[in-house]
N, C-alpha and C positions, 0 to 999 in steps of 0.2 A: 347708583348715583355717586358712591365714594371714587370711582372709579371714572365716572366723566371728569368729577372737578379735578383729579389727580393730576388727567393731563390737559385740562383748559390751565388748572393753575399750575401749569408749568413755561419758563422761562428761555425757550434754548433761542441762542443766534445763527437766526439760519442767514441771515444778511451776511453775516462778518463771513462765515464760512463758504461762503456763496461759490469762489471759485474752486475750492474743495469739490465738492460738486460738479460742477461742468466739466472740471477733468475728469473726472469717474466717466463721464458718458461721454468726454471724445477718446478718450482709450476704448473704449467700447465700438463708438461708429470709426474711428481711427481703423480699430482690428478687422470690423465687417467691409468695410471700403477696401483694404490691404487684401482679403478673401476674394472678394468681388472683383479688383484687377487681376488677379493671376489666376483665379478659378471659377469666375463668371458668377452668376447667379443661377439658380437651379428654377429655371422657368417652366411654369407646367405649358400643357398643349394651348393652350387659353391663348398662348401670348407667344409663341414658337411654329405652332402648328404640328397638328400630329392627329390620331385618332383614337375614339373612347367607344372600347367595343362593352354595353351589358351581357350577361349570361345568363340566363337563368335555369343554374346546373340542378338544382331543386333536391340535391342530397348531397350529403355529407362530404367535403372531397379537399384535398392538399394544396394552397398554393403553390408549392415545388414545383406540384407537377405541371400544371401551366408555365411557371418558370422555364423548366422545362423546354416546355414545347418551343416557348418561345424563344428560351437560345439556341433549339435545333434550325433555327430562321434566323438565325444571328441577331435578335435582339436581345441586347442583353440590358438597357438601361428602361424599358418597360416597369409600372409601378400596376401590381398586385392586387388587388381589394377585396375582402369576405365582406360582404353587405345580406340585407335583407334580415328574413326572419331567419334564425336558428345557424347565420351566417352561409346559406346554401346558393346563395346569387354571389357573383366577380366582377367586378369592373376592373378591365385591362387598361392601361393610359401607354400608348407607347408615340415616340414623335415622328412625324414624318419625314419616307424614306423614297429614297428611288425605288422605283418598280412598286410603289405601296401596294397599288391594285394587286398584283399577283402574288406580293408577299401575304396578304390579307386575306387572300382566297386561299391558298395553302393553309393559313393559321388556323383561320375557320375550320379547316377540313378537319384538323387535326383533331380539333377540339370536339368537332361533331363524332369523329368515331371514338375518344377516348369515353366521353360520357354520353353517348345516345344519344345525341340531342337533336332535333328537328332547326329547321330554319326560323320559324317562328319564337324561336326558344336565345335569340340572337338582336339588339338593337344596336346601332352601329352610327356614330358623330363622327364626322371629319371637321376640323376646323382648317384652311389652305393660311397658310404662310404670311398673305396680304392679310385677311383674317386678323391674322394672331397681330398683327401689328395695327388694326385699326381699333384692334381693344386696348392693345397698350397705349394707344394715343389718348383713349376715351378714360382710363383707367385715370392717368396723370392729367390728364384735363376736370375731372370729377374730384378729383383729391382739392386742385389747385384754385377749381371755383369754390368747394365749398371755405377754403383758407382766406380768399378774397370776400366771401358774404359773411365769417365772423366777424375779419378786420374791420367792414364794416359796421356791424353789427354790434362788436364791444366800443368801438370806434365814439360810435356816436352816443350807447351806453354812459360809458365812463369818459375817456380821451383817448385820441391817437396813438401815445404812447400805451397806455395798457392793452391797446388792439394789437399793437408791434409787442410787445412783450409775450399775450399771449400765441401770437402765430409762432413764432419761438417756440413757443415751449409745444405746438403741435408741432410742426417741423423736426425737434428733436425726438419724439412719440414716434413718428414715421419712419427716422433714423434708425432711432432703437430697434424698431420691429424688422425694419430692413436687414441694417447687420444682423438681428442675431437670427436673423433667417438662411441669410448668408454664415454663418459660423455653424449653423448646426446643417444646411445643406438641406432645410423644408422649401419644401416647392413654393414654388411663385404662382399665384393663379389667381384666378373670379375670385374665392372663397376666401384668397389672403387679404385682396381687394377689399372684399366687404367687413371682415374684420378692422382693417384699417380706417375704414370710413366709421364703426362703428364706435372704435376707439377716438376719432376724434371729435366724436359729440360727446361720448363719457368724458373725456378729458377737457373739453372747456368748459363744461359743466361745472364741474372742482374746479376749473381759474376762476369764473364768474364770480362764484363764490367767495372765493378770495378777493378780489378785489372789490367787491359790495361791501364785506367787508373794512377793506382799507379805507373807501368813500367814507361808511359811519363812521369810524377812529377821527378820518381826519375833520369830519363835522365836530365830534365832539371830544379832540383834543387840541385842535389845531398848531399854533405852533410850538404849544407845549411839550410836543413829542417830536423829535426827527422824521423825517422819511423812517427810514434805516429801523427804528422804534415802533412808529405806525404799522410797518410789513409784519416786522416780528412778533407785536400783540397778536394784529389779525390772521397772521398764521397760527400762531400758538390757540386761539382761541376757535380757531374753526378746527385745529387739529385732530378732535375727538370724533366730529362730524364724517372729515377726511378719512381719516383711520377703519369707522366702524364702514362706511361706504365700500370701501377696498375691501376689507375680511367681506362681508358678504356676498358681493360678488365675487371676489376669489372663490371661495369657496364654493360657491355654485359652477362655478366655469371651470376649478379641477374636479369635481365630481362628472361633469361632460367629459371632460377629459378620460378620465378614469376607465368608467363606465360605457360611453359613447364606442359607435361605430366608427370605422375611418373618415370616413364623410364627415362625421362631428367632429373628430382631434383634429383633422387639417384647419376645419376655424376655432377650432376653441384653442387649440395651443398660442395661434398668433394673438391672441384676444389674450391670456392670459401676460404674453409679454409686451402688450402693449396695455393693462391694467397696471402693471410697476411700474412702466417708465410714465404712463400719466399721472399716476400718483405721484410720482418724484417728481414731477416735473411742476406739479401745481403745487409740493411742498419747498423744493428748492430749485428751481428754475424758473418762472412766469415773474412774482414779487421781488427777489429779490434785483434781476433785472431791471426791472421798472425802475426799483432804486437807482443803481448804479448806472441808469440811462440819464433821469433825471439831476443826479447830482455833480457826473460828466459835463451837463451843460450846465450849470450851476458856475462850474468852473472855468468854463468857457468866456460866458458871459463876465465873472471876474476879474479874468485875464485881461480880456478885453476893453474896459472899463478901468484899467491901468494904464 
């Protein structure tokens, strides 16, 4: 308890410091965009096309040597996978090539005489090209509807403006997870997909929050407090809530990390870097926005009234 009220009763300005902040994370999506023109994005088969062969090698056995085989066929940008129990199953990801078919039937061969293995012991996805681009259509249309059913959604909640404030502050969630996907060169795929959509129901969650928040303040201090004041209490006063919300899931989503199979780090990493940036973003980017949107036209209307 000494330790909730420590930081309910604490005082910090995140208004004033507001664009403090917003710099911090367009140097960040600044740097992932600067990444992205000159070295693309690292898009998995999902969204490119290419094919996902399973194994099921059912003993003990070296990625290398797959590597291996697979650059004696010239692929060399193919990704690896130990899965299963006891890590004795592979899942190869390589993209699509000319001559796939024949490349694919060599592969296979190879891999049948190195570990014994029957046909059966083999499952094999292709995703074509067109494919891979009507998921990416369906990918950024499923992001972009569910950003139109909050606006709504807070829209009519609260006002307009905290709908516009909080789509902000998912759009920079998206960002964040983007570049630094781009910066560390994790693949792009279904799985980053769903982390993203994941992150931005966690993350309007903590804005809602806050601005429910702001609404009571500004019931029951009205124009006794500023804007500017009103954000600040109601930040600082959900801040413990925020806070303990983020450690607990963190903490559960680096032990996935951790611990977890490949299949699990490819989503739990993007999901841990879109847990920061929604926490930041519902500590200093959604409120204080809404401020300085509101008080922008404050000014406006001023001017103009002169």
């Amino acid at each position: 308890m000494a330790y909730e009220r420590g930081i309910t009763e604490m005082n910090i300005d995140f208004v004033r410091k507001y664009k403090i902040f917003v710099a911090i994370s367009l140097v960040t999506i600044i740097a992932g965009l600067l990444v992205t023109i000159f070295q693309g994005l690292n898009l998995g088969i999902d969204f490119k096309g290419g094919t996902t062969i399973y194994i099921n090698i059912g003993k003990t056995y070296s990625p290398d040597d797959i590597r291996s085989i697979l650059s004696s066929e010239g692929i060399t940008d193919a990704t690896v996978m130990q899965v299963g129990d006891n890590k004795q199953d592979a899942i190869i990801r390589m993209r699509h090539m000319e001559n796939q078919d024949e490349i694919q039937e060599r592969l296979i061969a190879q891999l049948k005489e190195k570990y014994g293995l029957t046909e059966e012991k083999f499952s094999i996805d292709t995703v074509g090209p067109t494919i891979g681009k009507d998921l990416t259509r369906n990918a950024i249309m499923a992001t972009v509807i569910s950003w139109v059913g909050i606006l709504i959604y807070v829209g009519i909640r609260f006002e307009f403006k905290s709908g516009v404030a909080a789509i902000v502050a998912l759009v920079h969630d998206v960002l964040i997870m983007v570049s630094v996907a781009a910066l560390l060169r994790t693949q792009i795929n279904s799985t980053f997909v769903a982390a993203v959509l994941t992150i931005i129901g966690y993350s309007i969650n903590d804005t809602i929050v806050i601005f429910d928040r702001v609404r009571e303040n500004q019931k029951k201090f009205g124009s006794k407090l500023s804007r500017a004041e009103i954000v600040n209490r109601s930040i600082n006063e959900s801040l413990t809530r925020t806070i303990n919300t983020f450690l607990t899931t963190f903490f559960t989503v680096t032990t996935l990390y951790v611990f977890g199979v490949e299949s699990i780090k490819e989503f739990s990493l993007p999901i841990l870097v879109g847990l920061i940036a929604g926490t930041y973003s519902t500590i200093f980017i959604a409120g204080p926005l809404w401020v300085e949107w509101n008080e922008s036209a404050d000014r406006r209307k001023l001017a103009a009234a002169k």
